[in-house]
C-alpha positions in Angstrom: 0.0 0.0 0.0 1.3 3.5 -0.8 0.9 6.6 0.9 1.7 10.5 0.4 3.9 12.3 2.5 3.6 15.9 2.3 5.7 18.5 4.3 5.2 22.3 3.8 6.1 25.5 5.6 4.9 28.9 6.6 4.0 31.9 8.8 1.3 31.5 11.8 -1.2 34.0 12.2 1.8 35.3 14.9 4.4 35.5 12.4 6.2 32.4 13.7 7.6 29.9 11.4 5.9 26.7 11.5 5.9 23.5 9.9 2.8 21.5 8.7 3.5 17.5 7.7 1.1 15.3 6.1 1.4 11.6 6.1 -1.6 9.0 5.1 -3.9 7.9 2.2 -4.5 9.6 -0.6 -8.4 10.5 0.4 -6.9 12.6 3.2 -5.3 15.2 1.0 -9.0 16.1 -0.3 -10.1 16.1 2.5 -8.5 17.0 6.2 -5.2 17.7 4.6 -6.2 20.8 3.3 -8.7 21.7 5.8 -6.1 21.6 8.9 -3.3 23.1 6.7 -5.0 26.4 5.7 -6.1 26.8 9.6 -2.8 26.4 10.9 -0.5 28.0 8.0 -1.5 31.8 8.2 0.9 32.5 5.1 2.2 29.6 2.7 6.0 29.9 1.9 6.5 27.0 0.1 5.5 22.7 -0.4 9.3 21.5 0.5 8.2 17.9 -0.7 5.3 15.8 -1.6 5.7 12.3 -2.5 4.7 8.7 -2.7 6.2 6.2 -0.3 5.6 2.6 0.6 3.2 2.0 3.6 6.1 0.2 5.5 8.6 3.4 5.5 5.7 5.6 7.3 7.8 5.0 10.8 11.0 5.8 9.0 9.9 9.0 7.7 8.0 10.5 10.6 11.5 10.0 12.4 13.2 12.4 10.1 10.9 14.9 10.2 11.3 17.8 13.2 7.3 19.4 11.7 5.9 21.4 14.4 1.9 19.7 13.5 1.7 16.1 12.0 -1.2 14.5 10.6 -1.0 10.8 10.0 -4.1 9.4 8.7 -4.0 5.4 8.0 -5.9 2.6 8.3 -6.9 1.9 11.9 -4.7 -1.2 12.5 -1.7 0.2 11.3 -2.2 4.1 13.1 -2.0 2.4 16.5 1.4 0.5 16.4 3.1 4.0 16.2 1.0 6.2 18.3 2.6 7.7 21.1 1.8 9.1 24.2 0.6 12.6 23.1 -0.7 12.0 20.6 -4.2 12.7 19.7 -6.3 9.8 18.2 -9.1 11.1 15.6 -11.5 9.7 13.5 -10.6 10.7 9.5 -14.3 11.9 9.1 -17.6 12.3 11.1 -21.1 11.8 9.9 -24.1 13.3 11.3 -27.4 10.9 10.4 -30.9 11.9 11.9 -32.5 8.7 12.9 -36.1 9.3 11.5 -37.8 6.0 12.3 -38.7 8.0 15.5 -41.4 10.1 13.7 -41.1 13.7 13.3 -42.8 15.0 16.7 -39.6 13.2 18.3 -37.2 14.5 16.5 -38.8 18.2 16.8 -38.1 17.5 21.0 -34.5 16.8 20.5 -34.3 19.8 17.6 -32.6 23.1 18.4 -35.2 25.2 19.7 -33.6 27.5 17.1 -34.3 25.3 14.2 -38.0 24.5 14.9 -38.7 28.2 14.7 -37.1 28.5 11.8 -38.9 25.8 10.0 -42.7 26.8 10.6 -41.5 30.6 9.8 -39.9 28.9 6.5 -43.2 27.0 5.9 -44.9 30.3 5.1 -42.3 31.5 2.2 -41.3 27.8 0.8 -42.8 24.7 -0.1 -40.6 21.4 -1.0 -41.5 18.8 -3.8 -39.6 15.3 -4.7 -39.0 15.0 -8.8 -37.7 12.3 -10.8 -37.8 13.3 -14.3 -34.8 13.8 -16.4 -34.4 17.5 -16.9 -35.2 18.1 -13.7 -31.9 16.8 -12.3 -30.1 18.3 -15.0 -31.6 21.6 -14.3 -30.3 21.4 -10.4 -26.9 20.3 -10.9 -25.9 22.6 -13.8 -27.9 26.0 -12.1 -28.2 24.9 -8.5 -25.3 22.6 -7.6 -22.3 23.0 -9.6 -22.3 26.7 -9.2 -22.9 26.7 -5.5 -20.1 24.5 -5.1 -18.1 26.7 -7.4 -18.8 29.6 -5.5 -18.3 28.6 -1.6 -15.0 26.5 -2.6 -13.5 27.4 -5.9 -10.7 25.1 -6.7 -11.0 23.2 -3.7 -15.1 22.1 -4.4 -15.5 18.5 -3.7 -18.6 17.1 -5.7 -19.8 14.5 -7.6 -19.5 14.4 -11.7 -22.7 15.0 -13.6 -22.2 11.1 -15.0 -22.1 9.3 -12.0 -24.6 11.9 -9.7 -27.2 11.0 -12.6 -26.5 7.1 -12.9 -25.3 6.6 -9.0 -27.2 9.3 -6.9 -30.5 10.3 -9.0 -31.6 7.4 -10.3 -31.4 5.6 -6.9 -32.8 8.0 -5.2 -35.1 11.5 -4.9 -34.6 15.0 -5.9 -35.7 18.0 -3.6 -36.7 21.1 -5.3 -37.4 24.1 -3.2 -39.6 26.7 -4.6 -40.3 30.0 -3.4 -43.3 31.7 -5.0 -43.5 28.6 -7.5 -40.2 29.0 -8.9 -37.1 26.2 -8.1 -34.7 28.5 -6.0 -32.9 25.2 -4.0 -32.7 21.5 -4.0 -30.7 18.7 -3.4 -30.4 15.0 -4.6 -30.1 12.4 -2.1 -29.6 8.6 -2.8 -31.5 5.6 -0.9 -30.2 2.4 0.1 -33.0 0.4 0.0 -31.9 -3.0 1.9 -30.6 -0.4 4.9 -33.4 2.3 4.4 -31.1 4.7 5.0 -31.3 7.8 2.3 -28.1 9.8 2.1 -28.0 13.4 1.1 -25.5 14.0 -1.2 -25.6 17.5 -3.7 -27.1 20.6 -2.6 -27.8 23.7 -3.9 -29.0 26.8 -4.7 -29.8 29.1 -7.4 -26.8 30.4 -9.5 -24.8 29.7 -6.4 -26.1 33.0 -5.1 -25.9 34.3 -1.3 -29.6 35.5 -1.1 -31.1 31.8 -1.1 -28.6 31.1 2.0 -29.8 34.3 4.0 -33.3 33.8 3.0 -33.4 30.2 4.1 -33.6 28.8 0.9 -31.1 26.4 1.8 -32.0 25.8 5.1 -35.2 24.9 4.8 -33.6 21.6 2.1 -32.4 19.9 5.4 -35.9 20.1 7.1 -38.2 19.1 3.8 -35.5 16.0 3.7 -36.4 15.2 7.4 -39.8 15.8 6.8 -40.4 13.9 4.0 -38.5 11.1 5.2 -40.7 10.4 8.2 -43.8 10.8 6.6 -44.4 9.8 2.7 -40.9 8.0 2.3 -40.7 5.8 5.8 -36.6 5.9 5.7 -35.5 5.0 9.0 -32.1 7.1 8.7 -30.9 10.2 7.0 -27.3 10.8 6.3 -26.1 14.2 6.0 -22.4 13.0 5.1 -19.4 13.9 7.0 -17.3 16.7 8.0 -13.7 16.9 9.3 -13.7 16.3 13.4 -12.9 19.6 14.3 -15.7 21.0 17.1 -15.2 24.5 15.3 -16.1 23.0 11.8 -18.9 25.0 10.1 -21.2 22.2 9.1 -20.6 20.2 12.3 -22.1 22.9 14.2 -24.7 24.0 11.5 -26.1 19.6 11.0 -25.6 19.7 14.6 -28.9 21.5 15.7 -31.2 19.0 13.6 -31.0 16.5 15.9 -28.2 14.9 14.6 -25.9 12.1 15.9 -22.4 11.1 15.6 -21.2 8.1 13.9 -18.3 6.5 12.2 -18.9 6.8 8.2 -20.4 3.8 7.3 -18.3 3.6 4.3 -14.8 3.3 3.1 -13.7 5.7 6.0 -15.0 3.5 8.6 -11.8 2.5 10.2 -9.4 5.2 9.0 -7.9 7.3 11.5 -5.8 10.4 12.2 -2.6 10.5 14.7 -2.6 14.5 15.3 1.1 15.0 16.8 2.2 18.0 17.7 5.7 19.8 19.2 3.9 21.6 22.3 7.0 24.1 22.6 5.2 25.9 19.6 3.0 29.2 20.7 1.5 28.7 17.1 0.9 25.3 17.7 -1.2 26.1 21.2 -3.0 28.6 19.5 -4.3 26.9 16.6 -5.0 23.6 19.1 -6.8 25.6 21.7 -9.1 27.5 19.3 -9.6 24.5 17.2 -11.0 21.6 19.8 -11.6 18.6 18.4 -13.4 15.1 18.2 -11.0 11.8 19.4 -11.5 8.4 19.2 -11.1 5.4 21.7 -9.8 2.0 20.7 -13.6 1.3 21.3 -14.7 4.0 19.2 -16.4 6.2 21.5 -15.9 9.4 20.6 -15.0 12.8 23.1 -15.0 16.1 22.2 -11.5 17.0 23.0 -10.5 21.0 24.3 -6.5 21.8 24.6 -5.6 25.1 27.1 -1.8 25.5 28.5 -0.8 27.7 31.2 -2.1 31.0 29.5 -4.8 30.2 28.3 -7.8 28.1 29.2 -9.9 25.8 27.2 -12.8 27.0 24.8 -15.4 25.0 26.6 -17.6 27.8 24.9 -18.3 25.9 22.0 -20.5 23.2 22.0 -20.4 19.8 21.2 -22.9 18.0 23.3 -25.1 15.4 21.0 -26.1 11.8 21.0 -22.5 9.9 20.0 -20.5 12.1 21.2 -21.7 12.8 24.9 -18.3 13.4 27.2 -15.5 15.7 26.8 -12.0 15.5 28.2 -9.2 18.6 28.5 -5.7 18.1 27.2 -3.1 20.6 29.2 -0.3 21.3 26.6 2.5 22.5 29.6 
């Protein structure tokens, strides 16, 4: 098995020079690679390597390198034979599934209070429908999706080709459309697997990508039509509303988070891939970015924690939330 090892360098929001190293599968540099990197490098200097190496030289490599914040992200089995003591055990990813065989007056009780206002406000101004023709899907992804996603992430947009959404995602499976006034202004495609009865959300979006349908509520008001229609005219049992990075200050976490959401591993090729976070805890930079960035952890039983850092300055962010079912304890690491 073959593995990338990437080491770059930079400036901290401080101005101290700082060293970022990434070491895992190739999946990882979609996705937390990039996501950790551009929080903890202020200013980007340079890439001083990135390569391919054997599985088997992983150990040799990470003992050459002096990086002041490692990520090795591996295959479950193989992560624990060279963790250390400090370091910080992760899943890769997080989903957040809403488990809708428990009828929608449930979920409504374990709802942000926030979110259930929202909704019946939103009922007044949208109204949600589930299409399955042809030029309907290809209407959403060309004027709803793909310029959302070109517009939130640029370069770095992580989606689906039109192909395989169409064959793999729309034809086994429901499209939303949001109207406002009668006219399609959001939707999203989601796929269902029948023999689970689970349907997974997949592509969202909004008209020609623009901000208006996100302060409106446009958006907002896809996740709770997908609830919605999930405990009453499609009797799934479990939406999936895909995974985020396990960071406690990641934007979706928090945002899925108040619709009654729980934590699980992904139940796909991610399952039992996991991150070493190893850091040097001499690094100011490094403290900084760790204390304002909690994050999720992982057992050897896979139980998760959300995990808060704070060192003799400054205290721990217990501030922001984390509190859901699957992730239901948190633990302080003192970086002294």
């Amino acid at each position: 098995m073959e593995v990338i090892l990437y080491k770059s360098r930079g400036l901290s929001k401080s101005g101290e020079a700082i060293k970022f190293l990434y070491c895992g599968i190739k999946e990882g540099m979609t996705y937390i690679k990039h996501y950790i990197e551009s929080g903890f490098i202020n200013e980007m200097l340079e890439v001083i390597y990135e390569e391919t190496i054997d599985i088997d030289k992983v150990n040799d490599s990470l003992l050459k390198n002096d990086c002041d914040l490692s990520i090795i992200a591996l295959p479950k089995e193989r992560v624990l034979t060279i963790k250390k003591e400090h370091d910080q055990l992760m899943p890769l990813r997080i989903h957040q599934i809403v488990r809708t065989e428990l009828g929608m007056n449930e979920i409504k009780k374990r709802m942000s209070k926030r979110e259930v206002k929202r909704y019946e406000k939103l009922k007044s101004n949208f109204s949600f429908q589930v299409r399955h023709d042809n030029k309907s899907f290809f209407d959403f992804y060309k004027n709803m999706h793909k310029p959302t996603m070109n517009t939130r992430y640029g370069s770095f947009a992580r989606s689906v080709n039109i192909d395989d959404a169409f064959n793999n995602l729309f034809k086994k499976g429901v499209l939303f459309y949001i109207n406002q006034n009668g006219k399609p202004v959001s939707g999203s495609i989601s796929q269902i697997d029948i023999e689970k009865n689970w349907l997974n959300a997949r592509l969202i979006g909004v008209l020609d990508g623009k901000d208006e349908y996100l302060a409106n509520g446009a958006q907002n008001f896809v996740y709770h039509s997908i609830i919605d229609w999930a405990c009453n005219d499609g009797k799934i049992d479990v939406v999936d509303f895909q995974g985020c990075e396990p960071f406690l200050t990641k934007g979706t976490f928090q945002y899925k988070k108040r619709f009654a959401t729980e934590a699980i591993l992904p139940p796909n090729f991610f399952y039992d891939k996991r991150v070493l976070l190893r850091f040097n805890k001499e690094s100011m930079s490094v403290r900084n970015y760790l204390i304002s960035n909690p994050i999720i952890t992982i057992n050897n039983n896979d139980i998760f924690s959300a995990t808060y850092f704070e060192d003799i300055s400054n205290n721990a962010k217990l501030d922001i939330p984390y509190f859901m079912p699957g992730i239901d304890n948190h633990k302080i690491v003192k970086i002294l």
